[in-house]
Structures are given as structure tokens and as C-alpha cells.
N, C-alpha and C positions, 0 to 999 in steps of 0.2 A: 789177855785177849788182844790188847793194844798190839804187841807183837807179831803176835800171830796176825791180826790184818795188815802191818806192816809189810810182813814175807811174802803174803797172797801179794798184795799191790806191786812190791817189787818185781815178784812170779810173772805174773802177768803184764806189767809193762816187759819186762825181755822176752818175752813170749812175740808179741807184739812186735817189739824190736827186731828180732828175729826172722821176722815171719819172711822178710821179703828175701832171705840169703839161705834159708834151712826150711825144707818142708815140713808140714806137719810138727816145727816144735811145740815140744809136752813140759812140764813142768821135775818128771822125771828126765829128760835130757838135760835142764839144769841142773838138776843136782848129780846129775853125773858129771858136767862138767865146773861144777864149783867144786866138787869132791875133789879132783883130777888139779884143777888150779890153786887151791888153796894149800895149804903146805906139806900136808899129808897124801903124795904120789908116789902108790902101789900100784898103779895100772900106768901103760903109756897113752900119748895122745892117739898113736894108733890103735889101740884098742878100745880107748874109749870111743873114738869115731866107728871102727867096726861095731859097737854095742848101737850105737844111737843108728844104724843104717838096718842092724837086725830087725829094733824095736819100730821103726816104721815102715819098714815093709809092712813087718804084721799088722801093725797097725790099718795101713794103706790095704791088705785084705780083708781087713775085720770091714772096712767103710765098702769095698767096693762088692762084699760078699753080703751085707746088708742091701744094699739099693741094688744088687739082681732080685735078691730073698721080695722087695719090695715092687719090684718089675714084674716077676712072676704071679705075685697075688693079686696086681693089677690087673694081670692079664686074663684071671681067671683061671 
């Protein structure tokens, strides 16, 4: 259990870290890119950078298609 809250804390400070140079970092974009840096690179940096630009688009619609969903029910 010690572990596992070690990895969240780590998670989350480069999250944190992060925040002011990558939008929207997720916890999956680190492990995509400790996957990528550690010593086992099967994918390139450019692909991993195209995966991390997919998943926050979506991302970035799932958020901005929620607060219309939330505008409209506002609206009545």
C-alpha cells in the first residue's frame, strides 16, 4: 500500500509539474511517457507525442461538451 501511495504522490507532483508546459496532463500521459523513456522504446517520441495530442483533444471535448450539456440545462 506504502508503494502505491508513493506512485499516486510521484503522479501527481509531475502532473503539477507539468501543468504549466502541457495542457491538460493526465497520469496516463506519464505512463506513456516513462513507458517511452525507460528502457524499453517500441514506440518513437513522435508517436508518443501524437498519442498524448489524440487523448486531449478528447479529453478537451469530453470537458467542453459537458459545460454546453450544462449551459443548456441551465438554460432551460
Amino acid at each position: 500500500m506504502a508503494l502505491v501511495m508513493m506512485a499516486m504522490l510521484f503522479m501527481l507532483e509531475e502532473r503539477v509539474a507539468a501543468a504549466d508546459t502541457v495542457p491538460l496532463p493526465s497520469c496516463a500521459d506519464l505512463e506513456t511517457l516513462l513507458a517511452h523513456f525507460l528502457p524499453r522504446r517500441d514506440v518513437s517520441i513522435d508517436e508518443v507525442i501524437r498519442q498524448m495530442q489524440v487523448r486531449h483533444a478528447k479529453r478537451q471535448a469530453a470537458i467542453d461538451y459537458a459545460f454546453e450539456k450544462q449551459r443548456r440545462e441551465q438554460r432551460g
